[in-house]
C-alpha positions in Angstrom: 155.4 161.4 9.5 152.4 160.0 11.3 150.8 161.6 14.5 148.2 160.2 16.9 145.5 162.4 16.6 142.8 161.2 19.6 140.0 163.4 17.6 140.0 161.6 14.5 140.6 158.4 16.0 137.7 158.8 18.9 135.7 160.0 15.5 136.2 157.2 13.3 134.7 155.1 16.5 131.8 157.1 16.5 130.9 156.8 13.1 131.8 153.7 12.7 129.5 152.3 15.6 126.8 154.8 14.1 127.2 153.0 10.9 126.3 149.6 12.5 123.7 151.1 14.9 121.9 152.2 11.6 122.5 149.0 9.9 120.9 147.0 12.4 118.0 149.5 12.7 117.9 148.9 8.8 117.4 144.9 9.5 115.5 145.6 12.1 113.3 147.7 10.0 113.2 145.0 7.4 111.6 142.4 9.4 109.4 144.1 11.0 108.1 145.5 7.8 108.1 141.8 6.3 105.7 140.3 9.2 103.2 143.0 8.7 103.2 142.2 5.1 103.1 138.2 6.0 100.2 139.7 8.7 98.1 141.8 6.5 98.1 139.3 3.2 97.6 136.6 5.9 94.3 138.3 7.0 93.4 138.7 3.0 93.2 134.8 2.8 90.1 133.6 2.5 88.7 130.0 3.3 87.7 126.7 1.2 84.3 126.7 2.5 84.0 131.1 1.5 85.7 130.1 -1.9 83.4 127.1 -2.7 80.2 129.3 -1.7 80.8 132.0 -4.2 81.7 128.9 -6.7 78.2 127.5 -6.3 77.0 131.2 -6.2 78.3 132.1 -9.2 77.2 128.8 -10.7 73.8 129.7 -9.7 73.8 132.7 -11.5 75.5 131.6 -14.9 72.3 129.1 -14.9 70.2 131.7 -14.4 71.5 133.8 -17.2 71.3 131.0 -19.8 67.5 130.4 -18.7 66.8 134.2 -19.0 69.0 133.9 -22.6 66.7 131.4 -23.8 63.5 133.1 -22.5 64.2 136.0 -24.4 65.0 134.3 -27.3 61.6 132.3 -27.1 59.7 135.6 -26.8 62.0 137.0 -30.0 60.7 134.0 -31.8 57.2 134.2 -31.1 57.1 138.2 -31.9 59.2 137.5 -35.3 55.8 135.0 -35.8 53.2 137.4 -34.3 54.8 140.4 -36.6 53.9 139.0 -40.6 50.5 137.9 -39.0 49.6 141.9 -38.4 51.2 143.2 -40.7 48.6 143.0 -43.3 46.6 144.2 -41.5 48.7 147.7 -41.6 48.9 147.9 -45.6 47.1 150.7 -46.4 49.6 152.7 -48.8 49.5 156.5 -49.4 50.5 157.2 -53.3 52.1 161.0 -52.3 48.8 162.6 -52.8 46.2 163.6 -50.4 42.5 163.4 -51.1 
């Protein structure tokens, strides 16, 4: 035995119109959130003419680094050369005893 109950009825239309009020908002929500991602990494971008600037900048400096290797392995050189030269210079041994 069934009765029409207008509560529960007028009920289950509120909730149910709640329900796709909420999942609109949800959507709604979603996009919004989306573009300002799309926005923000948009903004992140940079240019050909930025990117091919730091290229030739860091270019630059990897040349530089090899000259300043091979600098400092010129100067190693010539103190390995420089160091036997003095050396006997410096060979006055002590025995362990003191006069």
């Amino acid at each position: 035995m069934q009765t029409d109950n207008k509560l529960f009825e007028d009920f289950s239309k509120v909730a149910t119109a709640a329900m796709g009020t909420l999942a609109g908002a949800t959507r709604e929500f979603s996009d919004v959130a989306r573009e300002r991602m799309k926005e923000f990494v948009g903004a992140a971008e940079i240019s050909r003419d930025e990117f091919e600037a730091v290229k030739a900048s860091a270019a630059a400096a990897r040349e530089a680094v090899e000259q300043l290797r091979a600098e400092v392995a010129a100067l190693k050189a010539e103190l390995a050369a420089a160091a036997p030269a003095a050396e006997p210079a410096r060979t006055r041994k002590s025995g362990g005893k003191s006069a």
